[in-house]
TORGU-404402 format. One line per 3 residues: for each residue x, y, z of N, C-alpha, C. Coordinates in Angstrom, 3 decimals, padded with zeros to 6 digits. Layout:
BEGIN
X:Y:Z:X:Y:Z:X:Y:Z ~ ...
REM end
This chain:
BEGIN
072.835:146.182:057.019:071.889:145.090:057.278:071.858:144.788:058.767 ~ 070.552:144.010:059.163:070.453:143.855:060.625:070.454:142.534:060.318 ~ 070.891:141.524:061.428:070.099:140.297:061.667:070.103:140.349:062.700
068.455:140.353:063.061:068.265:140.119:064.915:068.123:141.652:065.111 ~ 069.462:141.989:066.323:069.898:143.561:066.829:070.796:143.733:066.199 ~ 071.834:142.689:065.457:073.159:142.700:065.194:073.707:143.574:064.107
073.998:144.282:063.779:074.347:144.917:062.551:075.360:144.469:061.819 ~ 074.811:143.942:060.614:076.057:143.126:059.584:076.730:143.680:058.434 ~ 077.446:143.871:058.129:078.289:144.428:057.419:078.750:143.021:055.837
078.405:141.851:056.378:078.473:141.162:055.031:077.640:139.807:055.751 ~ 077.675:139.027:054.760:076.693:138.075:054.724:077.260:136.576:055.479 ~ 078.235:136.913:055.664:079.084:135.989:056.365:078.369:136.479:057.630
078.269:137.500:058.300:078.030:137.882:059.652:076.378:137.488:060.101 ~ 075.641:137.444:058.655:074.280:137.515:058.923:073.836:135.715:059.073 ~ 075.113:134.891:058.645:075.067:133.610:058.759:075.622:133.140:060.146
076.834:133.941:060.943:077.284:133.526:061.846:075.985:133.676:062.915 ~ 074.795:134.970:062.722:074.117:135.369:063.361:073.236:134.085:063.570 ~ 072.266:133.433:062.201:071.567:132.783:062.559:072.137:131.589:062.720
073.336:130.796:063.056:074.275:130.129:063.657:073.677:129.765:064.838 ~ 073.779:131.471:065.569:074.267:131.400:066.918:072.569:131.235:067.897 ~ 071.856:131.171:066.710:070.670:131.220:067.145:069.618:130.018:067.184
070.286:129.526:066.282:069.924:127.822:065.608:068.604:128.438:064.719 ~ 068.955:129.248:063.730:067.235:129.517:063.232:067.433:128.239:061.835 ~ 066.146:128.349:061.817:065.189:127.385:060.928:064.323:128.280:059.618
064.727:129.520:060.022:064.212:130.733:058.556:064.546:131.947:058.213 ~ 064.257:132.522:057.619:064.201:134.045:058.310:063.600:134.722:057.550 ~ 063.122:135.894:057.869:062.038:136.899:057.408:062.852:138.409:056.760
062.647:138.665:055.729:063.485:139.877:055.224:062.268:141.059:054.848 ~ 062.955:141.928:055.161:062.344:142.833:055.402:062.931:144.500:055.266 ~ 062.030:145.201:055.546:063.154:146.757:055.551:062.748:147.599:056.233
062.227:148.898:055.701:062.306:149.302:054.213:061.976:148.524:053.107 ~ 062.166:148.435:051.909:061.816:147.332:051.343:062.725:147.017:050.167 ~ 062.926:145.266:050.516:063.834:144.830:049.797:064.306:144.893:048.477
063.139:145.416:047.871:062.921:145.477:046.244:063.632:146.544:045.782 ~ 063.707:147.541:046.811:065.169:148.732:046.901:066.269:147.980:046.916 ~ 066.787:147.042:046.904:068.067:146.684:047.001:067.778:145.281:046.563
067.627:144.920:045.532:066.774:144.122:044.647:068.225:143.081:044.743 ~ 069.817:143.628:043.898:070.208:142.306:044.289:071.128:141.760:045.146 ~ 071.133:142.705:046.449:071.796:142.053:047.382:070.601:141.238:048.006
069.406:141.607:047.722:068.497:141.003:048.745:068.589:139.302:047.504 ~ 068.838:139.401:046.354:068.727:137.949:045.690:070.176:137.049:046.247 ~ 070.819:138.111:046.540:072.087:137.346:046.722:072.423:136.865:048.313
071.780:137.716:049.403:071.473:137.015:050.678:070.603:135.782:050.460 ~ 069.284:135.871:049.618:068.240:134.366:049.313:069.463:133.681:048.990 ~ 070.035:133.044:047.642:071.003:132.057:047.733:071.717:131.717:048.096
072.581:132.690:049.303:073.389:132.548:050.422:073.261:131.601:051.603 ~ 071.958:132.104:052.110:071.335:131.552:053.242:070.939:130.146:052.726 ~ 070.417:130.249:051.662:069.892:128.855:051.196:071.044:127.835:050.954
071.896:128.652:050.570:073.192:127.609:050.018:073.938:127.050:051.057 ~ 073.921:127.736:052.456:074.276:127.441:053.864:073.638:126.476:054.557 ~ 072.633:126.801:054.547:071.531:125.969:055.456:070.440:125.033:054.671
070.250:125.040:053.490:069.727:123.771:052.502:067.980:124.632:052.198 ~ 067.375:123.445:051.641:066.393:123.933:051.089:065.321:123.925:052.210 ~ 065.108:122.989:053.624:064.495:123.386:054.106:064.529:124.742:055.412
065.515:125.538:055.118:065.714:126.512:055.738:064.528:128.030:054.772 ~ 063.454:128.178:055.975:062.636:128.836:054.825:062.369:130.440:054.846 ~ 062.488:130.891:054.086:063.019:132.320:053.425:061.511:132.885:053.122
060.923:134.262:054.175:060.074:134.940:053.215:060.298:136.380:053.175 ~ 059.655:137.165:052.889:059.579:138.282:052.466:058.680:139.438:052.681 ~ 058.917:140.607:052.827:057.758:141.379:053.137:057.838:142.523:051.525
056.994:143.155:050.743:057.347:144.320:050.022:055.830:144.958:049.811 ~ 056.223:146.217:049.962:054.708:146.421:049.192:054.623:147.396:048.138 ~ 056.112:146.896:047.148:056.243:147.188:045.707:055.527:146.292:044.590
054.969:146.900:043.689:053.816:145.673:042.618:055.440:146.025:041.773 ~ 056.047:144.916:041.677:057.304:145.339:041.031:056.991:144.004:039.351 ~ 057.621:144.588:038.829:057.845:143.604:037.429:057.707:142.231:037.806
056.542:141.930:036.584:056.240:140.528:036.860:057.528:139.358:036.739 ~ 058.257:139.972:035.605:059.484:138.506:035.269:060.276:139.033:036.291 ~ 060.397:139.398:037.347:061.389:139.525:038.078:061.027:137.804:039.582
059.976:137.781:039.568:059.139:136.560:040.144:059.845:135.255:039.984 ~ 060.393:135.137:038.471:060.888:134.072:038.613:062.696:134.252:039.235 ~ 063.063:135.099:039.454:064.406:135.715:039.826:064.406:135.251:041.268
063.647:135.552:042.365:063.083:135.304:043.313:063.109:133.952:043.708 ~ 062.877:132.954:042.738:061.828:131.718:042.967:062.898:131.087:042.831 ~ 064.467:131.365:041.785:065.234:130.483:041.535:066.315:130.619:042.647
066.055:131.893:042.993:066.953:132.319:044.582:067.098:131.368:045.567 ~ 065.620:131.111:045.495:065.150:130.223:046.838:063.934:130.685:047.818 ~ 063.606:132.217:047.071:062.519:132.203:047.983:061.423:131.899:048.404
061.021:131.346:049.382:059.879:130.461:049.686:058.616:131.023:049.851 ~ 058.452:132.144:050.017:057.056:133.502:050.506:057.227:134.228:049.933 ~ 056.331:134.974:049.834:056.150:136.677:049.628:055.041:137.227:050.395
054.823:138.125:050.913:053.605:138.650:051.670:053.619:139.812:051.279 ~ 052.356:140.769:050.593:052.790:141.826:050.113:051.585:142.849:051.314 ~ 052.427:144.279:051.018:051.670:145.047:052.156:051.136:146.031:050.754
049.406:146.146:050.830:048.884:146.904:049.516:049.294:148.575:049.977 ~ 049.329:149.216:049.613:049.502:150.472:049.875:048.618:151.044:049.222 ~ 047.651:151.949:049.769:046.212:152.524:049.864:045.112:151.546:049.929
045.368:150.175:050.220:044.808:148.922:050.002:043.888:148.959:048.122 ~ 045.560:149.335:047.253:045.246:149.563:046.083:045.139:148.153:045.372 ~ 044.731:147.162:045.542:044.972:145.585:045.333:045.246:145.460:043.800
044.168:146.755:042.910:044.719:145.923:041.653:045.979:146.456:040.898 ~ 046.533:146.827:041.513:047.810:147.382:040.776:048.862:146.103:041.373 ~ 048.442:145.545:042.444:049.588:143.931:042.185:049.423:143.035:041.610
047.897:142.868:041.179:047.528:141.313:040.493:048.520:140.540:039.573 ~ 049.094:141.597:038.899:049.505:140.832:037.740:051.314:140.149:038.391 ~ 052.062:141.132:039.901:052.546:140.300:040.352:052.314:139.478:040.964
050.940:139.816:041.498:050.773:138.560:042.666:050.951:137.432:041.924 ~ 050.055:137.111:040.953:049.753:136.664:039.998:051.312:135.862:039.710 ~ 052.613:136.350:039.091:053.402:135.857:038.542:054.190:135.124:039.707
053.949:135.557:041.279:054.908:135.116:042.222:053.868:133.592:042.526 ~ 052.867:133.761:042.514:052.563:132.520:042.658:052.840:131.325:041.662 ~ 052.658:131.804:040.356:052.751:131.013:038.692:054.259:130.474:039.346
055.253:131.215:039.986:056.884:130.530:040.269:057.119:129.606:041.130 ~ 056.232:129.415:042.085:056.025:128.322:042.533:056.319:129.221:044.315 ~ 056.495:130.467:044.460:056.672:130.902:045.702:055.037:130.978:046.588
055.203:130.797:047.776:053.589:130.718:048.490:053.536:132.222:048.546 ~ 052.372:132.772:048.111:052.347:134.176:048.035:050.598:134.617:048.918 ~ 050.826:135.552:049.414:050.145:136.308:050.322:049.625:137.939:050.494
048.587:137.773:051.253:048.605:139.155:051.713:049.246:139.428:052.779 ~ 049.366:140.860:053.375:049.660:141.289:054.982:049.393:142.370:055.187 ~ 047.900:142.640:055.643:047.662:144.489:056.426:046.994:144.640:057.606
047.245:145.476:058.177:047.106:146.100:059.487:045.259:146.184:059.140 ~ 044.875:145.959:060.199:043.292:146.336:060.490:042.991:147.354:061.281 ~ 043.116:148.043:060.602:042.615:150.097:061.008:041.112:150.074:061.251
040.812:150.154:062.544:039.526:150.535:062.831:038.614:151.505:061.758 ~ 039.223:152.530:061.422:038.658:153.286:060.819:038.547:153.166:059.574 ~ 039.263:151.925:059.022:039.065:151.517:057.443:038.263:150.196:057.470
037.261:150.242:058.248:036.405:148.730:057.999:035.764:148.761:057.067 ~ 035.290:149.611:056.218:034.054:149.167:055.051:035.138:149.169:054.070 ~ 036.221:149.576:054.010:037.594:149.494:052.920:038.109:148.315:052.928
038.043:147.509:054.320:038.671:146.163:054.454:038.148:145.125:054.291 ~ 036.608:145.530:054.130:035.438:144.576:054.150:035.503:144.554:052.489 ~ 035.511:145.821:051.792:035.391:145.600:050.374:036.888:145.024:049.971
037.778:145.297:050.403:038.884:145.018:049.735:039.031:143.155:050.222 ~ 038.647:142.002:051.057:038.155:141.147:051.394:037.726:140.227:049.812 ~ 036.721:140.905:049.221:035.409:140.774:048.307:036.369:140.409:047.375
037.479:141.601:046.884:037.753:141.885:046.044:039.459:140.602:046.172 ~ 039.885:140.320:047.227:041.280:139.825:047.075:040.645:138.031:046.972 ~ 039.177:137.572:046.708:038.856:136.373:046.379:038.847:136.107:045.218
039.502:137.123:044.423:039.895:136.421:042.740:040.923:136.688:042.343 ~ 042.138:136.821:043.735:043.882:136.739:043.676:043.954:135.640:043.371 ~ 045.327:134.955:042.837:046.045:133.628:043.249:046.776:133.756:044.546
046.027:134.128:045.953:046.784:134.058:046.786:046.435:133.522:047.913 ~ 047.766:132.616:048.764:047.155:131.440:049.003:046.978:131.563:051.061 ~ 046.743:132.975:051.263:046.812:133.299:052.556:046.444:135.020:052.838
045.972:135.327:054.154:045.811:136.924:054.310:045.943:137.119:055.680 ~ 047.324:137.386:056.109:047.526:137.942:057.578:046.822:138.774:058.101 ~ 046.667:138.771:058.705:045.428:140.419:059.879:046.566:140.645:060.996
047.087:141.845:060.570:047.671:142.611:062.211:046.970:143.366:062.747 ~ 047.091:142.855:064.075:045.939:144.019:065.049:047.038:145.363:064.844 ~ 046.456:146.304:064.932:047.105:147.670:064.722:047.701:148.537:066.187
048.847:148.641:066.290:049.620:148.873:067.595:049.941:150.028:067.562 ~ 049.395:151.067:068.755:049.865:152.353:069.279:051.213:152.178:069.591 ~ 052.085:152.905:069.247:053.869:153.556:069.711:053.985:154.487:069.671
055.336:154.231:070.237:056.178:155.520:070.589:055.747:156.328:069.105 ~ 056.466:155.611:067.987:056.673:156.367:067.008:054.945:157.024:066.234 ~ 054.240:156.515:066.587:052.898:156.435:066.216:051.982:157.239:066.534
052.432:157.239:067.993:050.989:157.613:068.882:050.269:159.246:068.929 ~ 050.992:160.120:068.018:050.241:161.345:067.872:049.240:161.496:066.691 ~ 049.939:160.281:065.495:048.813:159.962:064.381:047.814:159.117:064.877
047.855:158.119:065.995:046.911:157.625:066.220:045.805:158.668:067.518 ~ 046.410:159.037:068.052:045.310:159.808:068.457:044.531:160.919:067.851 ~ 045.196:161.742:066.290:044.298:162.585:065.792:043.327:161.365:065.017
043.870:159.940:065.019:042.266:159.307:064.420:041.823:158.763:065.382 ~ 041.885:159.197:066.595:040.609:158.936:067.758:040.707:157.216:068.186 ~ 042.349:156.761:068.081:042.376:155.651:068.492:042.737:155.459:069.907
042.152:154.637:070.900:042.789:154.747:072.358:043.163:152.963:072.132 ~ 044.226:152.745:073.484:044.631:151.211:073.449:043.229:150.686:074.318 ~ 043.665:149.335:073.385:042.403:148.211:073.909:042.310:148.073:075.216
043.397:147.942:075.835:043.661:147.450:077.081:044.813:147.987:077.847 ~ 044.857:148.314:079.427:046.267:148.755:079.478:047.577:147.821:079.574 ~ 047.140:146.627:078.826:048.342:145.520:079.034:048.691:145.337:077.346
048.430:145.815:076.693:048.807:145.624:075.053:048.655:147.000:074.699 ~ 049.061:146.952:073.316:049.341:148.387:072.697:048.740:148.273:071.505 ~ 047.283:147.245:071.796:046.551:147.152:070.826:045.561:148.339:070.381
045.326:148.852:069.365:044.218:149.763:068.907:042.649:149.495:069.323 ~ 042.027:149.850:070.179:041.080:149.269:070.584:039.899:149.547:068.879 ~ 039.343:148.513:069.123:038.816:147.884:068.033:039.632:147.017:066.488
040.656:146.874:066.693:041.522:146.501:065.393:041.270:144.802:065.799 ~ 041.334:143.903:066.941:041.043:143.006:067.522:039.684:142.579:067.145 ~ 038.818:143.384:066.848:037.357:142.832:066.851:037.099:142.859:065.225
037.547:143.938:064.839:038.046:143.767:063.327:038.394:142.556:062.673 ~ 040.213:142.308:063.418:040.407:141.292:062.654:039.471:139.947:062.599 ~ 038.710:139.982:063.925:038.115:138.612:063.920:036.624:138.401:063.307
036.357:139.770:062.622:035.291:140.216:061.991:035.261:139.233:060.499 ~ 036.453:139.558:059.967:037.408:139.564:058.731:037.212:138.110:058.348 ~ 038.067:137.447:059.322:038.225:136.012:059.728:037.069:134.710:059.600
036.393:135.917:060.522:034.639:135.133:060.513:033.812:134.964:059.212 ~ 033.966:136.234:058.519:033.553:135.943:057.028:034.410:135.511:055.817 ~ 035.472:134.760:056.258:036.073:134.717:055.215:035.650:132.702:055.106
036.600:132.208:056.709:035.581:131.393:056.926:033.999:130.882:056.473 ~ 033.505:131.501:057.219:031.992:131.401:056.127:031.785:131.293:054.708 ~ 032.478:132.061:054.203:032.778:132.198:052.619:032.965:131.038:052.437
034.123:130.650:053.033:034.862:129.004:052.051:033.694:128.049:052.910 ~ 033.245:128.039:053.706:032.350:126.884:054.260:031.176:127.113:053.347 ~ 030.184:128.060:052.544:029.479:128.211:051.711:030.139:127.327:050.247
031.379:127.879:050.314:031.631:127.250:048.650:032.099:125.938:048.882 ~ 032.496:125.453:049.916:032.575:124.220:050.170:031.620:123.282:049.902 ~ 030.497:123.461:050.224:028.959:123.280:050.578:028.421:123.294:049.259
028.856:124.505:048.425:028.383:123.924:046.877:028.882:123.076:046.250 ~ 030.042:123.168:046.554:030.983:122.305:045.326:030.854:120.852:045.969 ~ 030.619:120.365:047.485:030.061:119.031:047.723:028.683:118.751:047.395
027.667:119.741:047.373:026.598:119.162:046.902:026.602:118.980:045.733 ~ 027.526:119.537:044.626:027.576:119.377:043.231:028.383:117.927:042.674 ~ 029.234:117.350:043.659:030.073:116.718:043.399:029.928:115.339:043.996
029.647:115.418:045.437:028.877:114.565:046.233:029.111:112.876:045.387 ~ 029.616:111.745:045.719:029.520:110.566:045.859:028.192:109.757:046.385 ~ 027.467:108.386:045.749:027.198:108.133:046.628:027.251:107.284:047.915
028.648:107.204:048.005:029.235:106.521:049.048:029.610:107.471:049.852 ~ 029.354:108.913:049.670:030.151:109.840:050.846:028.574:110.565:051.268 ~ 029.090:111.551:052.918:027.818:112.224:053.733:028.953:113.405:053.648
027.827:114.336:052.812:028.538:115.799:053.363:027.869:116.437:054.792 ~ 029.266:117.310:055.454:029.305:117.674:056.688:028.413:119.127:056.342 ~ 028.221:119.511:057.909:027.515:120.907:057.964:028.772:121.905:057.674
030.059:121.295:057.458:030.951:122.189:057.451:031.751:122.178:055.783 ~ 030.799:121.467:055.407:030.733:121.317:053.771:032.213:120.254:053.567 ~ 032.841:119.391:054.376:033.633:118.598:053.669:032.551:117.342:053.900
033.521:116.066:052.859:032.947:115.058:052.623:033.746:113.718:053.509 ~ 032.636:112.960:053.714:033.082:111.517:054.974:032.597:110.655:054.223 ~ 033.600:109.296:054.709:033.211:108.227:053.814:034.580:107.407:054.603
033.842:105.970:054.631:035.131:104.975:055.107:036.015:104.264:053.870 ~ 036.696:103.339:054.387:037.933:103.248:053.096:038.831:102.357:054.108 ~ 038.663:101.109:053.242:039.957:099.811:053.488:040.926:100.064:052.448
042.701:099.824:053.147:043.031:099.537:052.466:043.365:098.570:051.529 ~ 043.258:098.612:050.137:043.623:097.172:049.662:045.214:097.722:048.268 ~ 045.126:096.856:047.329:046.253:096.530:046.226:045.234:096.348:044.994
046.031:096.972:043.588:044.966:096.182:042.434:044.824:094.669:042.209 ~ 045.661:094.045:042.896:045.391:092.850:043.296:044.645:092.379:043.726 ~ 043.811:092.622:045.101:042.989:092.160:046.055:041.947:093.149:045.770
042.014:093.836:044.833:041.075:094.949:045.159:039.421:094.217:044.767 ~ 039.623:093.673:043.736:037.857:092.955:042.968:037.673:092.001:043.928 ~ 038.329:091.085:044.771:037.879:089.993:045.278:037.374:090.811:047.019
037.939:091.909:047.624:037.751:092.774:048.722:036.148:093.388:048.494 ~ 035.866:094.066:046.934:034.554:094.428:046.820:033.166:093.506:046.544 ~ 033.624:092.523:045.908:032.763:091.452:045.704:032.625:091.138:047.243
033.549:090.481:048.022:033.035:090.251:049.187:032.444:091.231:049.835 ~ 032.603:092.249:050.365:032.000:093.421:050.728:030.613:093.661:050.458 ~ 029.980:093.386:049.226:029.069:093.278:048.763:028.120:091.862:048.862
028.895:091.253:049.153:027.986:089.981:049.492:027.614:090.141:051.039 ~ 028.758:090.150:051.292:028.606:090.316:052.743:027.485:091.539:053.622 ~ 027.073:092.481:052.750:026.656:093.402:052.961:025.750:093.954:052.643
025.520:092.896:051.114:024.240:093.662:050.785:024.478:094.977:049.867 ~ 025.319:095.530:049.917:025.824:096.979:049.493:025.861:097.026:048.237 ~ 024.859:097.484:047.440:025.125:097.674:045.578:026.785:098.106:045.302
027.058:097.683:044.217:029.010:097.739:043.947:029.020:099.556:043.685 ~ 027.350:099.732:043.512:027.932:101.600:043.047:028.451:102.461:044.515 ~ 028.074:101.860:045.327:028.765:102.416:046.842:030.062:102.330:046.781
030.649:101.114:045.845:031.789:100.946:046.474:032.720:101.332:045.558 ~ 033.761:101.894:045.714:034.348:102.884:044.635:036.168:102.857:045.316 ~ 036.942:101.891:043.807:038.836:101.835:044.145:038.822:103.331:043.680
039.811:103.615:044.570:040.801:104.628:044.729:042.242:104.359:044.526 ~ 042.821:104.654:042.671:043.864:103.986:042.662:045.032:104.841:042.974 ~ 045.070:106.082:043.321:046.134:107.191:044.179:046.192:106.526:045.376
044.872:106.251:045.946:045.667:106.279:048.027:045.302:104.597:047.845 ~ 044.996:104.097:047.198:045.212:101.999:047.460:043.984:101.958:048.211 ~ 042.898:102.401:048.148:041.668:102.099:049.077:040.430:101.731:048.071
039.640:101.316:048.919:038.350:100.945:048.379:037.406:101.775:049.295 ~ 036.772:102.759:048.777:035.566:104.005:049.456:034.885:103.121:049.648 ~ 033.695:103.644:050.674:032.411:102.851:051.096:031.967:104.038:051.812
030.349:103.553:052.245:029.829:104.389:053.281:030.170:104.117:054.663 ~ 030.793:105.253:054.991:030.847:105.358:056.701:030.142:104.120:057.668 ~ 029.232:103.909:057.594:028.180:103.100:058.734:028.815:101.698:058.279
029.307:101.174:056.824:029.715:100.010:056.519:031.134:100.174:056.646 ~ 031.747:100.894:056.831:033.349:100.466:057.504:033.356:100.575:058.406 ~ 032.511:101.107:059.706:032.107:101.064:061.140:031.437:099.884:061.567
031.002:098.933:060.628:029.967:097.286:060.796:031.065:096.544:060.375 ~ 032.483:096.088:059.668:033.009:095.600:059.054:034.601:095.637:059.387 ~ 034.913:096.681:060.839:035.833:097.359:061.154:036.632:096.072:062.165
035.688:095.627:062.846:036.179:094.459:064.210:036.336:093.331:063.690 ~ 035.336:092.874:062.127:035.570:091.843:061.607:036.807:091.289:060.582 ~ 037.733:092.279:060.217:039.023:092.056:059.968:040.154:092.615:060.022
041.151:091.824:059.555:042.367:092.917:060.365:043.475:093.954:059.394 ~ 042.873:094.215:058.050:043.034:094.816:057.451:042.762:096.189:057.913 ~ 043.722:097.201:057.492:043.245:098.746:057.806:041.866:099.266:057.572
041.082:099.516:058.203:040.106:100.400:057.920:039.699:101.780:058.700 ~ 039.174:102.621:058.121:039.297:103.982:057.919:037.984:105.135:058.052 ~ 037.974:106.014:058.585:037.061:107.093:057.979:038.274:107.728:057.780
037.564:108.470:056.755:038.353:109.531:055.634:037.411:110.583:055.577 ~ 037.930:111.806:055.652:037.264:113.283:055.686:038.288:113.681:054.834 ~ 037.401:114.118:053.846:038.089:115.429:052.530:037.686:116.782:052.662
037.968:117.559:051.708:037.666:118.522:051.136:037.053:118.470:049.666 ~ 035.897:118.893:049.145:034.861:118.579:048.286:035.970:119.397:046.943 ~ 037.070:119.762:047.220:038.063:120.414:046.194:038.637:119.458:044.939
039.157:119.907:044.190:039.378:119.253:042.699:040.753:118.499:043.131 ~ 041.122:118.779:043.744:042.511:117.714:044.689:041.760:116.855:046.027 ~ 040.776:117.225:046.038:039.937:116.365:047.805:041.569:116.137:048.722
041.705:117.292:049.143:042.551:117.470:050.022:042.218:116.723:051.114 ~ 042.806:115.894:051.680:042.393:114.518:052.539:042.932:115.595:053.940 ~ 041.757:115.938:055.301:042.173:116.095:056.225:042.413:115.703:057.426
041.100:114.827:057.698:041.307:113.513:058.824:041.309:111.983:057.741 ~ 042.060:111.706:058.842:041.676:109.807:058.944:042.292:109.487:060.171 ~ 041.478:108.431:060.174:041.006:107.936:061.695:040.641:106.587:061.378
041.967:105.841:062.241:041.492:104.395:061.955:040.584:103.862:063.028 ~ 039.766:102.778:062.219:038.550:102.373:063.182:039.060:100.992:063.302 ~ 039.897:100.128:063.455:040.206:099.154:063.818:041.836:098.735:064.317
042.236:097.752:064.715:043.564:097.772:064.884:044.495:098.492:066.120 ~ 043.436:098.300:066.689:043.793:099.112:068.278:043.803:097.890:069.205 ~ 045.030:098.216:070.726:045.209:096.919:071.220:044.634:098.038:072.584
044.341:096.728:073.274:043.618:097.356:074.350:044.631:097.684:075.548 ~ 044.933:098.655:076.455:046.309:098.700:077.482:045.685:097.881:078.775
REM end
């Protein structure tokens, strides 16, 4: 075993290593671990049992190995998986990808962007949007030592003479990126126009805005009644939120209503998702002047 440069001989050594380093994770890797299936389970509960649960543990393999082995993994401690497809054969992992996520591990892709496999990466893209997986690394693809006679019979030269990047793997990845993006800003965009409040304004970037005092189920009926008097505002604008303690409204009326008391008030930006993953807030009142 390596940790670092260091070569370890037991697991005591691979702990003194990240000791001496002050790490906060570490990344396992090989060859691949799934070859050595249970020393690699028995370094996960090691490290974990040393350094606690937020010390975070992932993984590289690009074995589609037995699904019940996922939960073996998960009770270890491992926190990731990133798998590397080999022939970018995707469906021969589903059914692990599939089980490493069901365990509660954050599971992933990870492949190199080969210039010369773009309509393979573009389809295989299409095809990894009906994984359970909750991420997709892009490595730009690097000429080496060890490399560089396979990369030149595929007609690769470096990007630049200051990196040992594959010229075009860079424009690739951000090819990738750009439409994947787009993708979720499209389905964003449906699922807010489908879902849409009418106390919220969907964005051009398909999440949803809307302001929000906080109140208590206590104060909450006597906060909307006033609100509504005060405002004019039909009560269907105004909508408790009994998870986050708020009362929704439209934006322009917690921006008119913001200076006039000293209760928290809010814009709130979501995500139009079945959790409305809350990403900004931004308080609009309650600021002292320097």
């Amino acid at each position: 075993m390596f940790a670092n440069e260091r070569r370890c001989e037991t697991f005591e050594e691979v702990i003194e290593e990240a000791r001496a380093m002050r790490a906060t994770g570490a990344g396992i890797t090989g060859g691949d671990p799934l070859m050595a299936r249970e020393r690699t389970l028995e370094g996960i509960s090691r490290l974990k049992s040393e350094f606690g649960p937020g010390f975070h543990l992932h993984m590289y393999t690009s074995i589609p190995f037995n699904p019940e082995l996922a939960r073996e993994f998960a009770d270890a401690g491992l926190d990731e998986i990133r798998f590397h497809l080999l022939g970018l054969d995707a469906e021969r992992y589903r059914s692990t990808i599939t089980a490493c996520s069901d365990s509660g591990i954050l599971t992933g892709v990870e492949i190199p962007c080969e210039p010369d496999k773009r309509e393979e990466l573009l389809s295989l893209l299409e095809e990894l949007r009906s994984f359970d997986i909750s991420f997709l690394n892009l490595n730009e693809l690097e000429i080496t030592v060890g490399n560089h006679e396979n990369m030149e019979l595929r007609g690769f030269n470096l990007s630049t003479e200051i990196t040992a990047g594959a010229s075009g793997s860079n424009e690739l990845a951000l090819d990738m990126k750009s439409r994947v993006n787009a993708a979720e800003r499209r389905r964003f965009l449906r699922r807010g126009e489908s879902t849409i409040s009418p106390h919220e304004v969907l964005t051009e970037d398909g999440t949803l805005i809307f302001g929000a005092i906080d109140a208590d189920e206590g104060s909450k009926d006597d906060w909307i009644s006033e609100i509504a008097q005060e405002t004019g505002l039909p009560r269907r604008f105004l909508l408790w939120d009994d998870e986050n303690e708020r009362i929704e409204m439209p934006l322009v009326i917690a921006e008119d209503i913001a200076d006039e008391i000293e209760d928290p008030v809010f814009m709130i930006e979501v995500l139009p998702t079945h959790e409305r993953t809350e990403v900004t807030a931004v308080r609009l009142n309650g600021f002292e002047e320097e």
